[in-house]
Backbone as a printed PyTorch tensor [residue, N CA C, xyz], in Angstrom:
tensor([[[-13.3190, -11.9720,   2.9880],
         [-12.5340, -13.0720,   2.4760],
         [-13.3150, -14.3710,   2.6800]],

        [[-13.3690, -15.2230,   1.5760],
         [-13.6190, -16.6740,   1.7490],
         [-13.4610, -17.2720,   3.0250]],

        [[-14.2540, -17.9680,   3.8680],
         [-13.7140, -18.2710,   4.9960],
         [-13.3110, -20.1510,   4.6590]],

        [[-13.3230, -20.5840,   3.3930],
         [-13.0910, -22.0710,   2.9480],
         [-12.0010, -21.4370,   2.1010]],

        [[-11.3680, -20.9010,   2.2510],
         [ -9.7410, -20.9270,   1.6100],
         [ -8.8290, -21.5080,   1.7640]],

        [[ -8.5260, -22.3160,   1.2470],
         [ -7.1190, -23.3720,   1.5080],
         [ -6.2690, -22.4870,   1.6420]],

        [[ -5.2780, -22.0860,   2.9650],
         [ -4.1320, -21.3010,   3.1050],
         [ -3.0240, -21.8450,   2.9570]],

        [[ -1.6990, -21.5780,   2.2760],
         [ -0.8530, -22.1620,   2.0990],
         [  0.3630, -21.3460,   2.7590]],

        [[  1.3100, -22.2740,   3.5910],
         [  2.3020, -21.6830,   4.5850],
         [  3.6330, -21.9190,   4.1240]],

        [[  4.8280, -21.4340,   4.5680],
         [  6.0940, -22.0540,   3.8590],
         [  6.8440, -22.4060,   5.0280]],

        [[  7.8700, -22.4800,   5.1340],
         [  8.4900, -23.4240,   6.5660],
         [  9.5200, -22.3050,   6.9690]],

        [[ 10.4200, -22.5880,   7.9100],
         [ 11.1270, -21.4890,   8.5410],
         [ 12.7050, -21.6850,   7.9790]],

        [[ 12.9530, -22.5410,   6.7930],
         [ 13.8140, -22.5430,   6.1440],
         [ 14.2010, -21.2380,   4.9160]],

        [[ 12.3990, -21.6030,   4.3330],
         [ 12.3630, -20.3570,   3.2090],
         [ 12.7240, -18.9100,   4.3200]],

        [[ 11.7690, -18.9010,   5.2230],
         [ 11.9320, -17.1030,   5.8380],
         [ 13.3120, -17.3010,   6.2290]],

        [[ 14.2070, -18.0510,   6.4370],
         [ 15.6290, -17.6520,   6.7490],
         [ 16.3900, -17.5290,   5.5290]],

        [[ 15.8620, -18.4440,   4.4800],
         [ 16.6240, -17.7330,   3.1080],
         [ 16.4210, -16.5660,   2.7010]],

        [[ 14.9520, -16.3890,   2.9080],
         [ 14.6870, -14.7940,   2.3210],
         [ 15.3590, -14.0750,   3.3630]],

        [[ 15.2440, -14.2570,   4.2220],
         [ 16.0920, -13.2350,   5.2870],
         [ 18.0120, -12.9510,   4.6560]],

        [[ 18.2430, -13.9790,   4.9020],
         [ 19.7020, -13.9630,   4.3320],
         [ 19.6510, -13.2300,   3.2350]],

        [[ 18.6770, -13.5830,   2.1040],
         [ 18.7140, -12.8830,   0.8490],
         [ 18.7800, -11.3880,   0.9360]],

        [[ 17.6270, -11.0810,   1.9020],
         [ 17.5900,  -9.7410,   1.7590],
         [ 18.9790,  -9.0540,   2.5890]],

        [[ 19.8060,  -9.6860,   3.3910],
         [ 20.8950,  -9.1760,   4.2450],
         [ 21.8850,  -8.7510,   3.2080]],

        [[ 22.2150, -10.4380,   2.1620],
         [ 23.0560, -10.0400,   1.3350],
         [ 22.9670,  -9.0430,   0.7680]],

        [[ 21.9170,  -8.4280,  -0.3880],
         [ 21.6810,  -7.9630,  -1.2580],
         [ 21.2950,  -6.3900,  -0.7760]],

        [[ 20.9120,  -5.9040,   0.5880],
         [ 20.6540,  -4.6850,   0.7500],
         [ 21.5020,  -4.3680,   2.3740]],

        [[ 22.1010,  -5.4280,   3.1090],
         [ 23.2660,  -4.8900,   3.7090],
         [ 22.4250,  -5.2580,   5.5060]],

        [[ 23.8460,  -5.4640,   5.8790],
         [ 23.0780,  -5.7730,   7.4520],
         [ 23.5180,  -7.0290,   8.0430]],

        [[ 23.2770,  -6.8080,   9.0590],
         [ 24.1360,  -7.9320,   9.9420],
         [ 23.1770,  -9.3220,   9.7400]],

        [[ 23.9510, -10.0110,   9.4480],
         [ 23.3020, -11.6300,   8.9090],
         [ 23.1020, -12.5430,  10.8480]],

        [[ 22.0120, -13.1120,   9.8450],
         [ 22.1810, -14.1090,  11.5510],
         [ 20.8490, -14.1360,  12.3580]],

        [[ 20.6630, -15.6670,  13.0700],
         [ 19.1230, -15.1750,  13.5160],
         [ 19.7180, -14.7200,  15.3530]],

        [[ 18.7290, -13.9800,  15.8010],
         [ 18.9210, -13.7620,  17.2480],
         [ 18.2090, -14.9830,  17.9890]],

        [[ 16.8490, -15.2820,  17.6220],
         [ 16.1450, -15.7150,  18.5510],
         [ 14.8440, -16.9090,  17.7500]],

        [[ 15.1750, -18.1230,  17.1740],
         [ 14.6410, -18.5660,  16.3600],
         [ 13.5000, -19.3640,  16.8390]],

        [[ 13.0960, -19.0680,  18.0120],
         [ 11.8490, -19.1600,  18.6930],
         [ 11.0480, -18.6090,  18.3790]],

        [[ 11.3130, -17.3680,  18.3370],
         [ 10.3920, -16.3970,  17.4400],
         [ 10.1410, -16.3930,  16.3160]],

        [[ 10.6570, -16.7580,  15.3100],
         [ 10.4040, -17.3650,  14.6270],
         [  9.8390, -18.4130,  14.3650]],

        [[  9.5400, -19.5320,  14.6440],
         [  8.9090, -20.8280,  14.8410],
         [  7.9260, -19.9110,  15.6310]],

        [[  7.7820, -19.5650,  16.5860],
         [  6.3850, -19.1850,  16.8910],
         [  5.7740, -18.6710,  16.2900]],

        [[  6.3380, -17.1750,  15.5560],
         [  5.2680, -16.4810,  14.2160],
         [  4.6340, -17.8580,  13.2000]],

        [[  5.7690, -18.2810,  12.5960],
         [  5.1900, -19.3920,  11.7390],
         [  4.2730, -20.3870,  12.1860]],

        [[  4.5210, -21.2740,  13.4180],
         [  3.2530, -21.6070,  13.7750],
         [  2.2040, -21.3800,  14.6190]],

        [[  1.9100, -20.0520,  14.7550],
         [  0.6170, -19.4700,  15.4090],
         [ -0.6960, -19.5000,  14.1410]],

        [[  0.2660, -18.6720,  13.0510],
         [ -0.5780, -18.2020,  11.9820],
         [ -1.2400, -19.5150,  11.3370]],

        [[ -0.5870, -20.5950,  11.6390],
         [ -1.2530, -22.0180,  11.0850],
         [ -2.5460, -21.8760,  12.2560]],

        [[ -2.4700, -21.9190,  13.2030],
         [ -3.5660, -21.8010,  14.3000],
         [ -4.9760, -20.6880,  13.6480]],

        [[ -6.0730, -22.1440,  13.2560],
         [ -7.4790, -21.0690,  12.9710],
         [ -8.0470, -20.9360,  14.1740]],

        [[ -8.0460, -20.9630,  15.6590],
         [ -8.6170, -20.5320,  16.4440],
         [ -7.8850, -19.1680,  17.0640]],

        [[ -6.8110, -18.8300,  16.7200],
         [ -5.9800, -17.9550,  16.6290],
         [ -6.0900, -16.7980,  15.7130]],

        [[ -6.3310, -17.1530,  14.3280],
         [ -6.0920, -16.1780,  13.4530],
         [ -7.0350, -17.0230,  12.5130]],

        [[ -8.0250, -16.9400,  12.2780],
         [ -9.1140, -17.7140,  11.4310],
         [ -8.7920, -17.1360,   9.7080]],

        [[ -8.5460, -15.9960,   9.8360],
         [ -8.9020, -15.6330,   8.3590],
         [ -7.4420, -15.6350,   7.6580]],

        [[ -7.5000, -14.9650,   6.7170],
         [ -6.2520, -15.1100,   5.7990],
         [ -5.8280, -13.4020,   6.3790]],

        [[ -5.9480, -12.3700,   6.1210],
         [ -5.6780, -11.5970,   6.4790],
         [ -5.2500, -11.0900,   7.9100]],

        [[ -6.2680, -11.9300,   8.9030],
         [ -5.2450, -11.9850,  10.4590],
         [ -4.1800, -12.9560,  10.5400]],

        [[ -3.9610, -13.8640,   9.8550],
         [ -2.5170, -14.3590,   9.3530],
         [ -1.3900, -13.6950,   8.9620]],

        [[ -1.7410, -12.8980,   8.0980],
         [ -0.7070, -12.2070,   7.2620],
         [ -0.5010, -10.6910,   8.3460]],

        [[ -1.5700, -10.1440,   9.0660],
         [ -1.3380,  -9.2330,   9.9530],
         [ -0.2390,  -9.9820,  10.8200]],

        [[ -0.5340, -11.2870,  11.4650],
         [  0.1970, -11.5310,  12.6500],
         [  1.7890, -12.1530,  11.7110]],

        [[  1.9300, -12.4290,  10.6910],
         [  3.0140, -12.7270,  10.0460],
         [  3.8140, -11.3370,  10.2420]],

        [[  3.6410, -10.3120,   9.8830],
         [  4.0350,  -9.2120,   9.3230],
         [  4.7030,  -8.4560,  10.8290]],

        [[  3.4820,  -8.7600,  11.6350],
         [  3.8040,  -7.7350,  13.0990],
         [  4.8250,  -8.8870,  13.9620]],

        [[  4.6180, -10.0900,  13.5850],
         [  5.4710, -11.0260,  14.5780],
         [  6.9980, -10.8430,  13.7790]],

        [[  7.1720, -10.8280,  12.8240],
         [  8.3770, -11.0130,  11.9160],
         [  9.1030,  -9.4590,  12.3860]],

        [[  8.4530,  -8.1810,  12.5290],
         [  8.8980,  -7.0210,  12.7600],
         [  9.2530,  -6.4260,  14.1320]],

        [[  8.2070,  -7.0410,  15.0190],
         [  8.6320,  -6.6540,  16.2670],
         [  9.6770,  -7.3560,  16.8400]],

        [[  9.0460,  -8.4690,  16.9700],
         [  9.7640,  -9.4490,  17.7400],
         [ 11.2250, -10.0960,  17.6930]],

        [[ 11.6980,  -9.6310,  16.4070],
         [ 13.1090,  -9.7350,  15.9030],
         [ 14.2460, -11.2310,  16.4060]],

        [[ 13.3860, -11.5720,  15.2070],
         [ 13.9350, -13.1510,  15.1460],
         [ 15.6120, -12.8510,  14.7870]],

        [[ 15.4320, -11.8730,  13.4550],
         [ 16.9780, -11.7000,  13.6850],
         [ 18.0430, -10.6580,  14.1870]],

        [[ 19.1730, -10.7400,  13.5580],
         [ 19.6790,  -9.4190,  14.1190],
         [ 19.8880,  -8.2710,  13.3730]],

        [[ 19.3870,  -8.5430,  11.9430],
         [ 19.1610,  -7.2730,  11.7650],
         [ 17.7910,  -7.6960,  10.2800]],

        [[ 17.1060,  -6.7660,   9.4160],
         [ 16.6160,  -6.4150,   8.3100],
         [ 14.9960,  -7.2630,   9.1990]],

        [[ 14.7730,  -7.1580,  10.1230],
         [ 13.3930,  -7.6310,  10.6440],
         [ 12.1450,  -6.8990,   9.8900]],

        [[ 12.1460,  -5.5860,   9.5370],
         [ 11.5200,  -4.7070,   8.6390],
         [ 11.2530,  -5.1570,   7.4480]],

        [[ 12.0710,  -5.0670,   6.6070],
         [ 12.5730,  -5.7750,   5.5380],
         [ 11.8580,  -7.1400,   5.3990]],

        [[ 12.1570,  -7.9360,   5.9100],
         [ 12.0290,  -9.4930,   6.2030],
         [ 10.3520,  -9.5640,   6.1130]],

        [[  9.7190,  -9.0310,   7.3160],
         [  8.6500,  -8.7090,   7.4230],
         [  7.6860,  -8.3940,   6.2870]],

        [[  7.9780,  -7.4470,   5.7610],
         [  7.2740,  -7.0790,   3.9650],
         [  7.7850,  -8.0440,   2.9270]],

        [[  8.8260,  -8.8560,   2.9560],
         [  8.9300,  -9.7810,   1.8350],
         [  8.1160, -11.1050,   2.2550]],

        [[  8.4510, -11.6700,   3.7600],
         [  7.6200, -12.7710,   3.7900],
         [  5.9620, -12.7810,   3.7580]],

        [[  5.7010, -11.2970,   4.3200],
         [  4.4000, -11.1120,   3.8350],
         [  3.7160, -10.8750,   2.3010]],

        [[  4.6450, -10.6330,   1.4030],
         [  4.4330, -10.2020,   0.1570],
         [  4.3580, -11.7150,  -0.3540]],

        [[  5.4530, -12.6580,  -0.0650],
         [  5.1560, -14.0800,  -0.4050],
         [  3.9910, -14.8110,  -0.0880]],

        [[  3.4180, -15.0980,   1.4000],
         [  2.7800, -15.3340,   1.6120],
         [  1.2510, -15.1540,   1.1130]],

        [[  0.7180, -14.1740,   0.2390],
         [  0.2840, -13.3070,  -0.5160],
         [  0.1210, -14.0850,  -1.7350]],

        [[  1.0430, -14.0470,  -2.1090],
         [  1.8370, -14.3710,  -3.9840],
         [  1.7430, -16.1450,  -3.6160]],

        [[  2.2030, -16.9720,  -2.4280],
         [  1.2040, -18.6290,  -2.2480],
         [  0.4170, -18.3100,  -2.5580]],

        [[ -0.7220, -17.4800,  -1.6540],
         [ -2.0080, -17.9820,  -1.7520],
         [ -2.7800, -17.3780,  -2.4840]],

        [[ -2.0690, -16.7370,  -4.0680],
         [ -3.0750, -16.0390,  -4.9180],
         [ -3.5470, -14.6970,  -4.9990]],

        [[ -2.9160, -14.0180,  -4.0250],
         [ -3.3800, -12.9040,  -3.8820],
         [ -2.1740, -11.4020,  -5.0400]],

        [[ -2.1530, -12.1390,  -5.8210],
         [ -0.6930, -12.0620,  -6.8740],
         [ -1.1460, -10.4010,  -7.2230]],

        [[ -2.5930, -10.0700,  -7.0370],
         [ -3.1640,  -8.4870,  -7.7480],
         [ -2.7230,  -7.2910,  -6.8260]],

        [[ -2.0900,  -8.1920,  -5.1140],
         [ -2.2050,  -6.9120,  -4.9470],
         [ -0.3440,  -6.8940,  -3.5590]],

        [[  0.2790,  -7.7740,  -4.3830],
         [  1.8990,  -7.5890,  -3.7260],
         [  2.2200,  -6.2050,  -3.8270]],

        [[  2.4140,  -6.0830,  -4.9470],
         [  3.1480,  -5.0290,  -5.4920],
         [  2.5860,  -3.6310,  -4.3800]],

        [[  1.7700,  -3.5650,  -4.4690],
         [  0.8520,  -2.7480,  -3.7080],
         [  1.0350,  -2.4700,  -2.2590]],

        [[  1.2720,  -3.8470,  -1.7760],
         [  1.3660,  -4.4450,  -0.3170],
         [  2.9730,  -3.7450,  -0.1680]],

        [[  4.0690,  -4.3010,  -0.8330],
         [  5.2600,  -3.7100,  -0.7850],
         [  5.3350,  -2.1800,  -0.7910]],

        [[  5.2920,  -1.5380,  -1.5010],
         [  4.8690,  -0.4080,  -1.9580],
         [  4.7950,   0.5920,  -0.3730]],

        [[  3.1270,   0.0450,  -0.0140],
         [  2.7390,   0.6090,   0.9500],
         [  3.4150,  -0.0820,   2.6250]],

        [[  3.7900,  -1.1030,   2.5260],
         [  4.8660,  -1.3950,   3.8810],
         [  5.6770,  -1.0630,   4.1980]],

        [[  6.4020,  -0.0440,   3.0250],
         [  7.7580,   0.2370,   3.9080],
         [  7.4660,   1.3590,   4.3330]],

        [[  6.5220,   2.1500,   4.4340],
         [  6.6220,   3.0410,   5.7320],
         [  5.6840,   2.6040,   6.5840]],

        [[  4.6970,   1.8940,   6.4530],
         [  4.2110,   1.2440,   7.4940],
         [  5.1570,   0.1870,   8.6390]],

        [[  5.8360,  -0.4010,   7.9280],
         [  6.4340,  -1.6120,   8.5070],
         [  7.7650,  -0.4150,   9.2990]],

        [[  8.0340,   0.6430,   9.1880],
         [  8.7700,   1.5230,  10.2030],
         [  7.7640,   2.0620,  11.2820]],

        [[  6.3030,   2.5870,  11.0970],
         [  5.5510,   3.1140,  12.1010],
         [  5.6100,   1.9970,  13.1440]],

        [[  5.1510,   0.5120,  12.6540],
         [  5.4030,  -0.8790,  13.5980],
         [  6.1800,  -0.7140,  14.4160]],

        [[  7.1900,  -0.6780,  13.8370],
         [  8.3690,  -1.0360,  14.2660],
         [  9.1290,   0.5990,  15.4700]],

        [[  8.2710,   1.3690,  15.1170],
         [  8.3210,   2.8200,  15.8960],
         [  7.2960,   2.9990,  16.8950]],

        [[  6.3220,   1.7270,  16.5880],
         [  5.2070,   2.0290,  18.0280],
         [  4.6510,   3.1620,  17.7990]],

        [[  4.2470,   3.3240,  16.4030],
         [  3.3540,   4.4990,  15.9790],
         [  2.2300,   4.1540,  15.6860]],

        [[  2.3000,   3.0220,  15.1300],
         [  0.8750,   2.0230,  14.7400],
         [  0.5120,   0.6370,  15.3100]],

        [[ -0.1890,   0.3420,  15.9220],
         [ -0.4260,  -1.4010,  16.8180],
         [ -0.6700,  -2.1550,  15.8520]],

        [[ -0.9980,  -3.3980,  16.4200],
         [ -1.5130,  -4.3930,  15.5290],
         [ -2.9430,  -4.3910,  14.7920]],

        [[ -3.6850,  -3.8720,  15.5180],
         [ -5.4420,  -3.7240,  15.0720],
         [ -4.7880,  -2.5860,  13.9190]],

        [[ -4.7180,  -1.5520,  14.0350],
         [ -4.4030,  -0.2990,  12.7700],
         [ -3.4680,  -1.1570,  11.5950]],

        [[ -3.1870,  -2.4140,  11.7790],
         [ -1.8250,  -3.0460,  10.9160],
         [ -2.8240,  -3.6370,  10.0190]],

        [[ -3.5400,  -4.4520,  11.0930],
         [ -5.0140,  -5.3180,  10.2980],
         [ -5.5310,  -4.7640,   9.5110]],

        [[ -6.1450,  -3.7150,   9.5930],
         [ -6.5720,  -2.9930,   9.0720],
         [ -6.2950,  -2.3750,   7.8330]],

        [[ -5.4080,  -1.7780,   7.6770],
         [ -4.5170,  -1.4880,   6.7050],
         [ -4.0750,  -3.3070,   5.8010]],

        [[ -4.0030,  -4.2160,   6.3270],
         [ -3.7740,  -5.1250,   5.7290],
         [ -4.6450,  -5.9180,   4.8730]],

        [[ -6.1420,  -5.7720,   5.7000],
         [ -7.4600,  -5.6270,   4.8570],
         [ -8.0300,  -5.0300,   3.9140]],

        [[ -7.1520,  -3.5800,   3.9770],
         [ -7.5600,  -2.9290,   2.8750],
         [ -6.4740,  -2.9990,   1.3630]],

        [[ -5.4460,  -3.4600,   1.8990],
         [ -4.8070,  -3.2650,   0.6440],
         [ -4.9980,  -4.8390,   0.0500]],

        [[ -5.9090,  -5.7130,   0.5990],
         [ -5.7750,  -6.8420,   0.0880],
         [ -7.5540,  -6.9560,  -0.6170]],

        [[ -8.1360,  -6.0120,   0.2190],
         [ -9.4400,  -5.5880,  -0.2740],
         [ -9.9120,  -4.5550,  -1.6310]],

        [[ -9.0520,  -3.6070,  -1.6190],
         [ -9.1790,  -2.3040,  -2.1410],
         [ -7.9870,  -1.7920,  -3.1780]],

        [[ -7.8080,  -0.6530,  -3.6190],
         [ -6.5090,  -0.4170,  -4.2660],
         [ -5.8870,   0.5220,  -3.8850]],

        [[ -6.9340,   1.3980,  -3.0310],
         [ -6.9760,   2.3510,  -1.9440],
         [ -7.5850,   2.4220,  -0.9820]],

        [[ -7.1070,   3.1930,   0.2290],
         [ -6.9740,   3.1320,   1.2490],
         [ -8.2730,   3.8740,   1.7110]],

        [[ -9.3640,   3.4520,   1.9700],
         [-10.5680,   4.4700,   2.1560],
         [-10.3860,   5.5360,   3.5690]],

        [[-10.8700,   6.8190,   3.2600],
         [-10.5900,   8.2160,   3.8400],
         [-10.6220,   7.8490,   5.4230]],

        [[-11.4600,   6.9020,   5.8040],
         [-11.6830,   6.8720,   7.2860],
         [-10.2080,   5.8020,   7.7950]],

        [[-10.0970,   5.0120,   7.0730],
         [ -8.2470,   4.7500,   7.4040],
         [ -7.1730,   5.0430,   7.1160]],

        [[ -7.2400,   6.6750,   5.9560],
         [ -6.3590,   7.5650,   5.9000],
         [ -5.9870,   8.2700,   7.1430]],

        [[ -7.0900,   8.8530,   7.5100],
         [ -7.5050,   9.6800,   8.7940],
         [ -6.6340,   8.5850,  10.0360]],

        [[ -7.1590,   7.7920,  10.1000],
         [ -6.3260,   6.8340,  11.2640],
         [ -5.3720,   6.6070,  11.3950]],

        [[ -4.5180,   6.5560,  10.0500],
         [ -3.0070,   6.6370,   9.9830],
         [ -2.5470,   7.7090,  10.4780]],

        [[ -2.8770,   8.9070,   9.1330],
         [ -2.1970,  10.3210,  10.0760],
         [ -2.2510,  10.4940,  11.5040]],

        [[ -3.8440,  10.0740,  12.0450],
         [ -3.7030,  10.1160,  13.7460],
         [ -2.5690,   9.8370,  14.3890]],

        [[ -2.4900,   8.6300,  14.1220],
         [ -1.6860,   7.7170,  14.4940],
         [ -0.1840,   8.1070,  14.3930]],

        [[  0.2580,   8.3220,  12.9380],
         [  1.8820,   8.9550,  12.6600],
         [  2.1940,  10.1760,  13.2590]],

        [[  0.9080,  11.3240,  13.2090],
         [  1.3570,  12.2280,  13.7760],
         [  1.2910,  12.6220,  15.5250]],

        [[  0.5700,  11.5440,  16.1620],
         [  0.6890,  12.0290,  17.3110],
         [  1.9310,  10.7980,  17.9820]],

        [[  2.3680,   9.9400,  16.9300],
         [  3.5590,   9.5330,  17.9900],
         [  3.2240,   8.1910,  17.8590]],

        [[  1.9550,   7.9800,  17.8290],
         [  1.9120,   6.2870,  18.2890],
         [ -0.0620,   5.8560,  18.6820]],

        [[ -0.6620,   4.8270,  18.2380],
         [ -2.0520,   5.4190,  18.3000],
         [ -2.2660,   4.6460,  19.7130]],

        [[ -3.3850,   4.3680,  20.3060],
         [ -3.3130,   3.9340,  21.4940],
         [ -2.8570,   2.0710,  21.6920]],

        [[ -1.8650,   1.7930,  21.5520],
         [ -2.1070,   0.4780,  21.8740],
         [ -2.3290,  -0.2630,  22.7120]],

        [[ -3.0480,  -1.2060,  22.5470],
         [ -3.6600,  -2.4660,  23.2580],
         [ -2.8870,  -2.8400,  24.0390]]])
């Protein structure tokens, strides 16, 4: 990735609309738990000594929005749309669809402690890189799904 990319962020108003949105429309308890966490996901990923590139942004968007459960419920959910937006700001419009697609069973392994954050990156690099998933991070997934959880950090 470009390392002179103008990144573009949205505020913690939009991720609570989309949140709500997605509560209404696919069911679940509305409401934030902990909106610290929130404000912190959102402004870490502004931090380039933190997360320099565009893709460790959108990793730490995705894993902060899912684990850490800003709200009380659709954190999963939430997680793959604000990352799919975030995406669709900054141009990366070729490969949402894709990104969605392939998160919702990823964004459950997360969220199951089947997959860490480095295996998230990863996977987040490639679908923003590639259109597929090359064999040596096929292999890492299955590791990973089928023995339970891969080693995390």
């Amino acid at each position: 990735m470009a390392d002179d990319l103008e990144i573009f962020y949205f505020d913690i108003q939009h991720a609570i609309d989309v949140h709500d949105w997605i509560i209404e429309n696919s069911g679940g308890r509305p409401g934030i738990l902990e909106i610290g966490y929130l404000e912190s996901a959102l402004d870490h990923i502004q931090n380039d000594v933190y997360y320099p590139t565009f893709e460790e942004k959108l990793t730490h968007l995705v894993f902060a929005i899912n684990k850490f459960h800003a709200f009380n419920d659709g954190n999963k959910r939430s997680s793959i749309a604000l990352g799919a937006y975030f995406l669709e700001l900054n141009g990366f419009d070729f490969c949402v669809k894709q990104f969605v697609l392939e998160m919702e069973n990823v964004a459950v392994w997360l969220a199951k402690n089947q997959i860490g954050k480095e295996l998230l990156g990863e996977i987040v690099l490639s679908l923003i890189e590639n259109d597929e998933y090359p064999e040596e991070l096929k292999l890492k997934i299955f590791e990973a799904v089928s023995d339970g959880g891969d080693q995390l950090p």
